[in-house]
C-alpha positions in Angstrom: 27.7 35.3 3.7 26.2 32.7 5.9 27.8 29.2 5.1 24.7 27.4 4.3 23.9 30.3 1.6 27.5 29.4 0.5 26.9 26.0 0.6 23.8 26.5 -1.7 25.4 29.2 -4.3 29.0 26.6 -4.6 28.8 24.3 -7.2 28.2 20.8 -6.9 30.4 18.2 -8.8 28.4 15.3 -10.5 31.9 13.9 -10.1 32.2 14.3 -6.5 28.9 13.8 -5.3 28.9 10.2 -7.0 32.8 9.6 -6.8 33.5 6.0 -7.7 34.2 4.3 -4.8 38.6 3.9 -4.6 38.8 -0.4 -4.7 36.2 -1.3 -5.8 35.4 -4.8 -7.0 32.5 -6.1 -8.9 31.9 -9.7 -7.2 29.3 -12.5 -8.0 25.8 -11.1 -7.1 24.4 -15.0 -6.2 25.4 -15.2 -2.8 23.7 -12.1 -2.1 20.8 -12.1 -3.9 20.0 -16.0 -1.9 20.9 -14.4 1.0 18.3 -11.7 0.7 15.8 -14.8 -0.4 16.5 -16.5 2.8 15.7 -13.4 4.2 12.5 -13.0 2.2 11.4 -16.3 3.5 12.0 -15.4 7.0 10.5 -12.2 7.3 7.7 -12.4 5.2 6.7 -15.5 7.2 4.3 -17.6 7.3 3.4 -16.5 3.5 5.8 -19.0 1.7 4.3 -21.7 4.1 0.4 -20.5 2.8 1.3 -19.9 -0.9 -1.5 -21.6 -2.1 -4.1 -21.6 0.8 -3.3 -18.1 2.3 -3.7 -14.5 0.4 -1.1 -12.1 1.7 -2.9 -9.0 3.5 -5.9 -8.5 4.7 -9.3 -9.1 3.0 -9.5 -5.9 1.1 -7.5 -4.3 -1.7 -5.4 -7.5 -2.3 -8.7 -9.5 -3.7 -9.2 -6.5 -5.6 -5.4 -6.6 -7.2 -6.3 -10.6 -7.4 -9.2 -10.1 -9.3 -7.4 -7.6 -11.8 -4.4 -10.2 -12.2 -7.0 -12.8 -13.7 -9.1 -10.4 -16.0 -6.2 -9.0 -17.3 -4.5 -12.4 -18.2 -8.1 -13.5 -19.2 -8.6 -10.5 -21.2 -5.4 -10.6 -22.6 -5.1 -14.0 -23.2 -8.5 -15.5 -23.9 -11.0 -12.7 -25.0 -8.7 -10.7 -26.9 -10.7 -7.4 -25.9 -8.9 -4.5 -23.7 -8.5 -5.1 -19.6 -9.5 -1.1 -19.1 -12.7 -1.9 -19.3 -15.2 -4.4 -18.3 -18.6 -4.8 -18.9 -19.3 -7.2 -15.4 -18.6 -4.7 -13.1 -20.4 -1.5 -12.5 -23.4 -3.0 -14.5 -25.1 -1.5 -16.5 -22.9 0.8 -17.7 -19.9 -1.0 -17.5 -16.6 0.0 -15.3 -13.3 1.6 -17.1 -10.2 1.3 -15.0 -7.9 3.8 -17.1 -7.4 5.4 -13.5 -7.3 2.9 -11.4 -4.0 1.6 -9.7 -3.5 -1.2 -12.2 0.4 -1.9 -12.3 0.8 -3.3 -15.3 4.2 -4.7 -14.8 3.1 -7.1 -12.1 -0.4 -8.0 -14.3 2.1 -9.0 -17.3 4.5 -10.7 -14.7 1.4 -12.9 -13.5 0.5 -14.2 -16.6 3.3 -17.1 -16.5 2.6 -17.6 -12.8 -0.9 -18.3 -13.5 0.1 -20.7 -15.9 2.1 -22.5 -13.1 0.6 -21.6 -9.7 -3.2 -21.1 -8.8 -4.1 -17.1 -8.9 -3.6 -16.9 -5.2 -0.1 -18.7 -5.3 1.0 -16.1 -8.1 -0.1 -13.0 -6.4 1.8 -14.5 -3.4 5.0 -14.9 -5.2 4.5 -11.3 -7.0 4.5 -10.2 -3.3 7.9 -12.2 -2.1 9.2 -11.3 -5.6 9.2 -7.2 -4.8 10.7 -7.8 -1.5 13.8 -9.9 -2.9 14.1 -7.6 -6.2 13.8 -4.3 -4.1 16.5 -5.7 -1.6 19.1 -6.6 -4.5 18.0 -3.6 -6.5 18.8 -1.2 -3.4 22.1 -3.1 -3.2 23.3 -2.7 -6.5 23.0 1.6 -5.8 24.5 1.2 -2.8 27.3 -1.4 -4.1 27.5 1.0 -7.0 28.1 4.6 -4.3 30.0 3.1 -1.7 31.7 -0.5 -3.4 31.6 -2.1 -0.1 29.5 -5.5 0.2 28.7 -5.3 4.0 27.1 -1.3 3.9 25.4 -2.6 0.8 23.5 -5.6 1.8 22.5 -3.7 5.0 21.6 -1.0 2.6 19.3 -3.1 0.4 17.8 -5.1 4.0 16.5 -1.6 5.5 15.2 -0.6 2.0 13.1 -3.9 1.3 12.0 -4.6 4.9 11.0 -1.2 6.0 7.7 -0.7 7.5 6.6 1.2 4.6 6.7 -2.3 2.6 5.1 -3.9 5.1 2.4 -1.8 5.7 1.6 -1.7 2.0 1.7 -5.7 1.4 -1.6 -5.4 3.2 -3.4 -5.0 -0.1 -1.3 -2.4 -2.5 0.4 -4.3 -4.6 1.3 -1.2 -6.6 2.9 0.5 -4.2 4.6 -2.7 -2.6 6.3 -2.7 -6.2 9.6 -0.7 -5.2 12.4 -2.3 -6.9 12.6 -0.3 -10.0 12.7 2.9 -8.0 16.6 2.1 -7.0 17.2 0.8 -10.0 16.0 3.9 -12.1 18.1 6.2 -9.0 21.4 4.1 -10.4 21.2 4.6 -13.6 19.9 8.1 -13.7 23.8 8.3 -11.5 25.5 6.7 -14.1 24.2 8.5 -17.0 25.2 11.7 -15.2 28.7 10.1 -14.3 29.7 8.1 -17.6 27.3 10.3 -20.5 26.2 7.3 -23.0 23.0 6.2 -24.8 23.6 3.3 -22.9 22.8 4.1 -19.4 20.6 7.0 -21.1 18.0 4.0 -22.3 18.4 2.2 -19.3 17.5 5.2 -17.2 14.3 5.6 -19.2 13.3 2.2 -19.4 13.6 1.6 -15.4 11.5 4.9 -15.1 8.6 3.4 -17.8 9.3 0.7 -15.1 8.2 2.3 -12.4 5.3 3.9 -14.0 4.2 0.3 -14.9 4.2 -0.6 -11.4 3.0 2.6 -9.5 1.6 5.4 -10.7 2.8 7.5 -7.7 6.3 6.1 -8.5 6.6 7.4 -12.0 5.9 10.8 -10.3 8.6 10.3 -7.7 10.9 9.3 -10.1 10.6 12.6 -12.2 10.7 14.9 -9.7 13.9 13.3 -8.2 15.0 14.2 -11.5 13.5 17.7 -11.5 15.9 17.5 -7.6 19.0 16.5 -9.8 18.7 19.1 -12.6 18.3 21.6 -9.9 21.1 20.6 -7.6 23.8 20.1 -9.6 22.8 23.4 -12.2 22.5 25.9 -9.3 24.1 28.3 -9.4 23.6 28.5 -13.5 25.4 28.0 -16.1 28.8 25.9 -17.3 29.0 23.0 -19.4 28.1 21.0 -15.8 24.4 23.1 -16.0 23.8 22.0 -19.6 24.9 18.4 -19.3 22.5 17.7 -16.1 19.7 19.7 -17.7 20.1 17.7 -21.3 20.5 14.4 -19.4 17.6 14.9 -17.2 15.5 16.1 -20.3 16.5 13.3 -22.5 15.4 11.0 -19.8 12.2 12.3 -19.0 11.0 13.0 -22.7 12.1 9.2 -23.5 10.1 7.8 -20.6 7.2 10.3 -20.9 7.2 9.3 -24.8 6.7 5.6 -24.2 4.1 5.8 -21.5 2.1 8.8 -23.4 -0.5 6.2 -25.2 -1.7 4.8 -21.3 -0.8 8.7 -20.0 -3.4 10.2 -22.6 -6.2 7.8 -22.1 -5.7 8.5 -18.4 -6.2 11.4 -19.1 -9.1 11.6 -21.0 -11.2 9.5 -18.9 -10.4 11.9 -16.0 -11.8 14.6 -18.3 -14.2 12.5 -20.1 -15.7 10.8 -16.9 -16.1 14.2 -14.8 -13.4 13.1 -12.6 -12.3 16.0 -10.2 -10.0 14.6 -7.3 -8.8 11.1 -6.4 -8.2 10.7 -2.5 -8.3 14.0 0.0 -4.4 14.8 0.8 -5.5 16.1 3.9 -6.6 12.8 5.2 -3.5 10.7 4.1 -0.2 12.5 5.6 2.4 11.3 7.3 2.5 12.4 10.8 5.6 13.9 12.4 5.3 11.2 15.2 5.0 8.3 12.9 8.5 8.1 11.4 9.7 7.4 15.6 6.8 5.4 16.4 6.5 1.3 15.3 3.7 1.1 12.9 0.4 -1.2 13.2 2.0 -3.9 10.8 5.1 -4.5 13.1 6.0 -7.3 15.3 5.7 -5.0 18.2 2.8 -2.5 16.4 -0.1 -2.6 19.3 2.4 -1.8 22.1 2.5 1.7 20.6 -1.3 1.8 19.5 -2.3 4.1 21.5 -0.1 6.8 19.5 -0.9 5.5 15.9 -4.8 5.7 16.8 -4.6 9.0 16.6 -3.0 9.8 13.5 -5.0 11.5 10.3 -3.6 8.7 8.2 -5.1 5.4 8.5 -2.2 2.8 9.9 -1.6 1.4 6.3 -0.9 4.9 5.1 0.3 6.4 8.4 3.2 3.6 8.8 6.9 5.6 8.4 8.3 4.4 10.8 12.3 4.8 10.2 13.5 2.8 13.0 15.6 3.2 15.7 19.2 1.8 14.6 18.7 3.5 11.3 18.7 6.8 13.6 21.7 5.8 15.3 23.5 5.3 12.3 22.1 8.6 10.7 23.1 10.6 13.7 27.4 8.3 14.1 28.1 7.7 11.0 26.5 10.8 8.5 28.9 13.1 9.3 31.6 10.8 8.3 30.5 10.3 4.4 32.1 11.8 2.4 30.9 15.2 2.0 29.4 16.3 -1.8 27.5 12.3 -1.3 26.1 13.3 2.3 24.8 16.8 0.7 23.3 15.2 -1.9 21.5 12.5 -0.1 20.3 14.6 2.5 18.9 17.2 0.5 16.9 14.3 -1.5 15.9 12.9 2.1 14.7 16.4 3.2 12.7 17.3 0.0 10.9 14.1 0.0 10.6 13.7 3.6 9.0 17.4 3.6 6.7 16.2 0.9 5.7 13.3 2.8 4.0 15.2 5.3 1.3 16.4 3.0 -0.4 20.1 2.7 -0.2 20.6 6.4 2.4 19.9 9.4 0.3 17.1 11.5 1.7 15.7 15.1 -0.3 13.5 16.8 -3.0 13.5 14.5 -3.7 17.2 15.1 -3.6 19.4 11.9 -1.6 22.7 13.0 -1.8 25.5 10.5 1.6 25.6 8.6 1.5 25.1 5.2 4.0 22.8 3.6 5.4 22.4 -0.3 2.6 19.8 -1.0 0.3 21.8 -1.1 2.1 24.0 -4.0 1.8 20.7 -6.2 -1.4 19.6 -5.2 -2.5 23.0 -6.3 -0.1 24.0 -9.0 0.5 20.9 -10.6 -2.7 19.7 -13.4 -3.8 16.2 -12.7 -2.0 16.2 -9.4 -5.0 15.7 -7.4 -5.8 12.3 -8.5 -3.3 10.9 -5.8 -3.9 12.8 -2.8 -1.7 10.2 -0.5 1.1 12.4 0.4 2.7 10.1 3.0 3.5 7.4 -0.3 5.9 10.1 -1.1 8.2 8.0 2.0 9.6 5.3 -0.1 12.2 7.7 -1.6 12.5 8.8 2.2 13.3 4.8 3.0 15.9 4.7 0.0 18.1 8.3 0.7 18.1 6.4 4.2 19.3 3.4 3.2 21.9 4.5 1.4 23.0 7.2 4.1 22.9 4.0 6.1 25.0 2.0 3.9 27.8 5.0 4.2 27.3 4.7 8.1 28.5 1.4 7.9 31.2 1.8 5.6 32.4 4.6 8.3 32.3 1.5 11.0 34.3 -0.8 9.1 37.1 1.5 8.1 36.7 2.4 12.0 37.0 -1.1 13.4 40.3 -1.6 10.6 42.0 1.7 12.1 41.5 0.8 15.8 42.5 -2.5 16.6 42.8 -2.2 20.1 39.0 -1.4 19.9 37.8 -4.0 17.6 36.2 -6.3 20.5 34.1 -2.8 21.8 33.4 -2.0 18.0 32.3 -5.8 17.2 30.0 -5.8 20.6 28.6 -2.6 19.5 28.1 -4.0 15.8 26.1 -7.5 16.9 23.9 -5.0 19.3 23.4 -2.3 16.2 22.4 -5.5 13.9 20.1 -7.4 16.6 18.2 -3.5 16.8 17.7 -3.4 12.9 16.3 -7.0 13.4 13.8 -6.1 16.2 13.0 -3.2 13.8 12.0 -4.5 10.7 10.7 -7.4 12.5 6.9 -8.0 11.0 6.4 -11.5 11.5 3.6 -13.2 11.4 2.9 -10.8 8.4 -1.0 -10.5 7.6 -2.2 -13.6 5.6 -6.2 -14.1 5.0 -7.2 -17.7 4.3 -8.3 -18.3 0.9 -12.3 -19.3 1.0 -14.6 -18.1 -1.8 -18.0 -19.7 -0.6 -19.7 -23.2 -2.8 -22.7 -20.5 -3.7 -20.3 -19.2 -6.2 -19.4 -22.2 -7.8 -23.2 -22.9 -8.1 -23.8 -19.9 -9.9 -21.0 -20.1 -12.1 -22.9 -23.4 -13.3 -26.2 -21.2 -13.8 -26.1 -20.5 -17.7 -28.5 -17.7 -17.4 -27.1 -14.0 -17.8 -28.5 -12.0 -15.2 -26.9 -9.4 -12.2 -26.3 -10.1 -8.7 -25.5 -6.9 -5.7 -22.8 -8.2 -3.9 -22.2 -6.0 -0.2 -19.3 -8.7 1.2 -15.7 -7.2 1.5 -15.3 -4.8 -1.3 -12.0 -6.6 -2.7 -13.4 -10.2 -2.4 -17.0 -9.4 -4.0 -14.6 -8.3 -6.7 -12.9 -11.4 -6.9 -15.9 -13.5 -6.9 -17.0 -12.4 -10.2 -14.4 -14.4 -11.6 -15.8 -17.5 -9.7 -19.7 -16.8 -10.7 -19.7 -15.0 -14.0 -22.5 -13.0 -13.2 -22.7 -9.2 -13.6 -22.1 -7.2 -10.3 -24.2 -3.3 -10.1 -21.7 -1.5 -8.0 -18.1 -3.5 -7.5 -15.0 -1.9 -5.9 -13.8 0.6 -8.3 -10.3 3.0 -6.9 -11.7 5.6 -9.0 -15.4 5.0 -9.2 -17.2 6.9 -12.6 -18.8 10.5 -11.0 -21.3 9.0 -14.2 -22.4 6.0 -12.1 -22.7 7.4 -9.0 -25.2 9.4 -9.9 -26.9 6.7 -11.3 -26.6 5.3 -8.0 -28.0 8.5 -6.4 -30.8 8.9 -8.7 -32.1 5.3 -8.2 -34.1 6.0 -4.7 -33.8 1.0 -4.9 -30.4 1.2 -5.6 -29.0 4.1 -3.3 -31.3 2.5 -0.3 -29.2 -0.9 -1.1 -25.7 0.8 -0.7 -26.5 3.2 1.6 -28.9 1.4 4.5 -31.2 4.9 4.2 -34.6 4.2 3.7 -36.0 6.6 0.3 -38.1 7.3 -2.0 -42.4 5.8 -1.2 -43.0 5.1 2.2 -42.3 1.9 4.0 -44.1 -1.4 3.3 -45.6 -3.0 0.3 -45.5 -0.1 -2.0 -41.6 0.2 -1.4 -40.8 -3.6 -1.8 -42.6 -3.4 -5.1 -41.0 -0.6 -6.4 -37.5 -2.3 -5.2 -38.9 -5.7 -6.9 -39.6 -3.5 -9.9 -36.1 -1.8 -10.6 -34.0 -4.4 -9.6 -36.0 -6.3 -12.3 -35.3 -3.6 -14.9 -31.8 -3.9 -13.8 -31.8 -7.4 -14.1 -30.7 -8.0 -10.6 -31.9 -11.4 -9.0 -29.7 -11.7 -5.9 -28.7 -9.7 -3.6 -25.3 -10.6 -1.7 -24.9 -9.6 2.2 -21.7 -10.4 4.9 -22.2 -12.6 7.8 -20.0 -11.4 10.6 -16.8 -13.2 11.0 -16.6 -15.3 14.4 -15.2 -13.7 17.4 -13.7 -16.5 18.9 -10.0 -16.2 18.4 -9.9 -12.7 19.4 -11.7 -13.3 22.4 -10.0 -16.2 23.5 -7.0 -14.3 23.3 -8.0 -11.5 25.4 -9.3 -13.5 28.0 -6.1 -15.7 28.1 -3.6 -12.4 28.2 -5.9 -10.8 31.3 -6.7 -14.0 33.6 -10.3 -13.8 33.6 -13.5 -13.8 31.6 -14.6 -10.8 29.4 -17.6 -9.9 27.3 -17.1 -10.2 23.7 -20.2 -8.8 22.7 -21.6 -5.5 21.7 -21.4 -2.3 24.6 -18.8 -4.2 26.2 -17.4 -0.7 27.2 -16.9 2.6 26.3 -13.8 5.3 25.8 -10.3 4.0 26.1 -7.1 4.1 24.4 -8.6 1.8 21.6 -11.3 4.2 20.4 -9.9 5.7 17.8 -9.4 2.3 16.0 -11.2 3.4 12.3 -13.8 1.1 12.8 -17.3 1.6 11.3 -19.1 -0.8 13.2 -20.0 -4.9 12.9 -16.9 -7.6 14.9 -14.3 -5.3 14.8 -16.0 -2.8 16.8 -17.2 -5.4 18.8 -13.8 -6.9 20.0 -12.2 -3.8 20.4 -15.2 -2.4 23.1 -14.3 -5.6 24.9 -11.1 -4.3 25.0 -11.7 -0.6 25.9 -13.7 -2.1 29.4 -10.5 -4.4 30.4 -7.9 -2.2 29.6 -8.1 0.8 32.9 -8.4 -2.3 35.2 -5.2 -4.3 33.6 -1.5 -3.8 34.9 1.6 -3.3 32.3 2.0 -7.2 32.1 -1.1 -7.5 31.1 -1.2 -5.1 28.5 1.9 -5.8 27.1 0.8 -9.8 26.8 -2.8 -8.4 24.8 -1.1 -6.2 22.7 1.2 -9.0 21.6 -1.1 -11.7 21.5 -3.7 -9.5 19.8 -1.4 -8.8 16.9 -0.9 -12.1 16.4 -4.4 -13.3 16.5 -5.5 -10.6 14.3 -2.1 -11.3 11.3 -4.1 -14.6 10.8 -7.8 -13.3 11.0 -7.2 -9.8 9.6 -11.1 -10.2 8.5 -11.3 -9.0 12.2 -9.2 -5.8 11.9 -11.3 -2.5 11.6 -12.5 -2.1 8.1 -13.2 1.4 5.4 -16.1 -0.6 4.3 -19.0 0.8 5.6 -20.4 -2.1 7.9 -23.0 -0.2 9.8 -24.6 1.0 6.5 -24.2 -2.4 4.7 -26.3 -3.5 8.2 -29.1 -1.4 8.0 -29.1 -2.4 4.3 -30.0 -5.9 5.0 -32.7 -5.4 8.1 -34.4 -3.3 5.0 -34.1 -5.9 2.2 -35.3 -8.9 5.0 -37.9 -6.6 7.4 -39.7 -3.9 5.1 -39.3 -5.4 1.0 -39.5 -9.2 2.3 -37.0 -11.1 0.3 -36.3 -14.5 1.0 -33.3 -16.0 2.5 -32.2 -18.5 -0.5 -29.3 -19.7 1.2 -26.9 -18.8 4.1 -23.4 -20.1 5.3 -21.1 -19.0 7.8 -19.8 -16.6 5.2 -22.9 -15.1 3.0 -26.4 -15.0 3.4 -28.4 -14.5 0.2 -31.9 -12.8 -0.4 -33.5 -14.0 -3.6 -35.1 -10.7 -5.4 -38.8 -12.2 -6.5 -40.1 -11.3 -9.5 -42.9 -8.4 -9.8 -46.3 -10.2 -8.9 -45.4 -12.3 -6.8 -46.8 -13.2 -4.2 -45.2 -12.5 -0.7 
């Protein structure tokens, strides 16, 4: 028989796969857990500088998350009514966010923070919070498997600072929320190793945990333990079988139990609102090249742009990148663990890592025709579909590899104690293995938007008249503003709009010209602007809310310092080039980056390398300049219509906002 068949069909130990560590000592967790603040502060930088002025990310889904951190502690806390639904958004009908990425744990978390810090400041500390708890979280596991303090710090440094994390602080602050995924991965161990109702609740209550914070990471946390029952029961049968199956049941029905009340009405609405599909998995893998390549967020990120531009995934989804001293470690010191631990954590790395790459097998953004196991759950499983980002599915990826890292460097230090004669070569080798890990995880400045809600807000916030508004600004910001204005908003970013209210959208010829930019229903002229005047009036609708572009200067400034000479920030600055398949949809980004395209086949290496890096950090503190999902040509076209054919009136304008008043039927023009 072929050995890996043998290797499959031998029974695996629970006791040998998570042997207690011989020596080991439990030691004060302080000087760690400041240690990995320090580091917080230092790589998260300059967000603990901005806490109150800055928002970490770009200006997108983190003023969405912002806005659902003050209704639900306003909800909560002062209306008394339920934060699932919300009568201001999505108007008239109302909005329910049963599906939408809400993380409860961090909305409930928030509520003493706002009590202490201004909204921005909490969701700031929220963010610094899950990148100092996921750090000591993944060093307890690893403390916990290998009882060495040096493997296990390093272990819970390449967990928290991966460029997973980083890519996601953009905005998700769901997904960002990792640190009760090694925490549930420890005591789901130590249930199997010491059998108690002790670490049997715990289990379960770090698994309602993670459902609290991230959908996607209750999933991932049950079919790890769907991995476990497998592994360990295969071949069948023994009293080993029926204790991993009973533990991994018990653990699954406790957790499913507690979250079956939010799980239900999920549920429901999906049925209830017509809701078929959440995002297309096809569009969100990782690609095989991204887990070698430095992703956008990185220190280093536009050097390797040309590479990342052409992946299926957009660069907050696409960004897997493992890093290049975690490979060296893989590839030294794996082989050296001890063996049942090494199987184990390599065939969780390899299911997860399989799953990560979505329905089909895509390298360098091409699709090839292999089908993968994703598309067995994405089919098979009921419900399934509403995720449809299969590339999320690398955080447990990031955490078998820290810990395979951890017993890497556990396999140094023994190493370096057996060979004295070598310890100078094996410290040398060590400072260079460390400064690489560094110069990988390196992802400063992070992304930081400055904190500016426009004075028109304010103003109509002091309005006591109830009446709606169309807001078209950044999705996640027009969001926001509504806690700022008070007004009713018809549309407002929604994760998983109503299929109910889009077709109100669609059947309203005013109201699908307004989001759309296309021109329908009665010809152009007056009879359209009084039709539009008419149903927005129905609607209730006096204002209608449009972006100004954001200034170009910085950007520009930069290119032309980086290249020695002048260049032409304006529109059809160039065409093709390595920067084309940026995802931009029109408006400044596009803008810049055709300035870009012209200069770049005329500009040496040195030059290149000096406009990638000064580009990066231009954009981490205007990221309202980075190449936007919204749809900015449309929202364009929108506004020529409401201003040239239906004639509203500019009733004020910053550098921000411009606003069209919506006169009343009869008026006259």
């Amino acid at each position: 028989m072929p050995g890996w068949q043998r290797s499959l069909l031998e029974k695996k130990s629970v006791e040998d796969a998570f042997a207690p560590p011989a020596g080991c000592s439990r030691r004060s967790l302080l000087p760690v857990s400041l240690l990995y603040l320090a580091l917080t502060v230092v790589f998260t930088m300059p967000v603990a500088l901005g806490l109150r002025t800055r928002l970490c990310g770009d200006v997108g889904d983190n003023y969405a998350f912002l806005w659902w951190l003050e209704w639900f502690g306003r909800a909560v806390t002062e209306l008394h009514v339920s934060p699932f639904h919300s009568d201001q958004i999505g108007h008239p009908l109302g909005a329910s966010f049963q599906l939408n990425p809400t993380t409860l744990f961090n909305a409930v978390l928030s509520l003493p923070l706002q009590r202490v810090f201004p909204i921005v400041a909490a969701y700031n500390v929220i963010v610094l919070f899950s990148f100092w708890a996921s750090a000591v979280a993944m060093y307890l596991l690893a403390f916990h498997l290998i009882g060495r303090r040096l493997p296990s710090f390093v272990a819970g440094f390449l967990f928290a600072f991966s460029s997973y994390r980083f890519a996601h602080a953009l905005g998700h602050l769901t997904t960002i929320s990792s640190e009760w995924l090694p925490l549930y991965l420890l005591f789901l161990i130590r249930s199997l190793r010491e059998p108690g109702k002790k670490n049997l609740v715990a289990a379960a209550i770090c698994l309602v945990l993670n459902g609290l914070s991230c959908w996607y990471y209750l999933v991932y946390g049950f079919l790890f333990t769907a991995f476990v029952a497998v592994y360990f029961s295969v071949p069948w049968g023994g009293k080993e079988s029926a204790r991993v199956l009973r533990t991994a049941f018990l653990i699954s029905c406790a957790a499913a139990v507690v979250l079956s009340p939010l799980v239900v009405g999920m549920v429901a609405e999906a049925v209830r609102g017509g809701h078929e599909a959440g995002h297309a998995p096809e569009q969100y893998p990782a690609d095989l090249l991204s887990f070698f390549i430095p992703s956008f967020t990185s220190t280093w990120g536009m050097l390797f742009q040309p590479v990342w531009a052409h992946f299926r995934a957009n660069p907050i989804e696409g960004a897997t990148f493992i890093g290049y001293s975690v490979l060296l470690l893989l590839l030294w010191g794996v082989p050296k663990a001890p063996r049942a631990a090494r199987s184990f954590w390599l065939g969780a790395l390899l299911l997860f890592w399989v799953l990560s790459l979505g329905p089909f097998l895509n390298v360098a953004g091409r699709a090839l025709p292999l089908p993968l196991p994703y598309l067995l759950l994405h089919r098979g499983l009921p419900f399934f579909s509403l995720a449809g980002v299969p590339a999320r599915f690398h955080v447990v990826t990031t955490a078998c590899l820290a810990v395979l890292a951890g017993y890497a460097v556990k396999a140094l230090q023994e190493r370096a104690t057996h060979e004295a004669g070598r310890k100078g070569r094996l410290r040398f080798a060590a400072a260079g293995l460390a400064l690489l890990c560094a110069l990988d995880h390196l992802h400063v400045p992070v992304f930081t938007a400055r904190h500016f809600v426009s004075p028109f807000y304010s103003c109509l916030g002091e309005d006591p008249r109830d009446y709606a508004l169309i807001d078209l600004t950044l999705r996640g910001k027009a969001l926001f503003c509504t806690t700022v204005h008070g007004k009713k908003l018809v549309g407002g970013y929604v994760a998983r709009p109503s299929p109910r209210y889009q077709e109100l959208i669609r059947s309203s010829d005013v109201l699908r010209t307004v989001f759309s930019g296309e021109m329908t229903g009665p010809g152009k002229g007056g009879a359209a602007a009084d039709q539009a005047r008419e149903e927005l009036a129905r609607l209730g609708v006096e204002l209608l809310i449009y972006p100004r572009p954001p200034e170009l200067g910085p950007v520009c400034e930069r290119i032309r310092r980086a290249l020695g000479r002048q260049v032409a920030c304006e529109d059809g600055a160039g065409e093709g080039g390595p920067l084309s398949e940026v995802r931009a949809t029109g408006g400044a980004a596009e803008t810049w980056i055709r300035s870009v395209e012209a200069a770049w086949p005329d500009a040496g290496w040195p030059d290149r390398m000096r406009l990638a890096l000064g580009l990066r950090f231009v954009l981490a503190s205007h990221p309202e300049l980075l190449p936007t999902d919204d749809p900015v040509a449309a929202i364009g076209r929108s506004e020529r219509i409401v201003r040239d054919l239906w004639h509203f009136p500019v009733t004020y304008e910053d550098d921000g906002i411009r606003v069209y008043r919506v006169p009343p039927p009869g008026e006259q023009q």
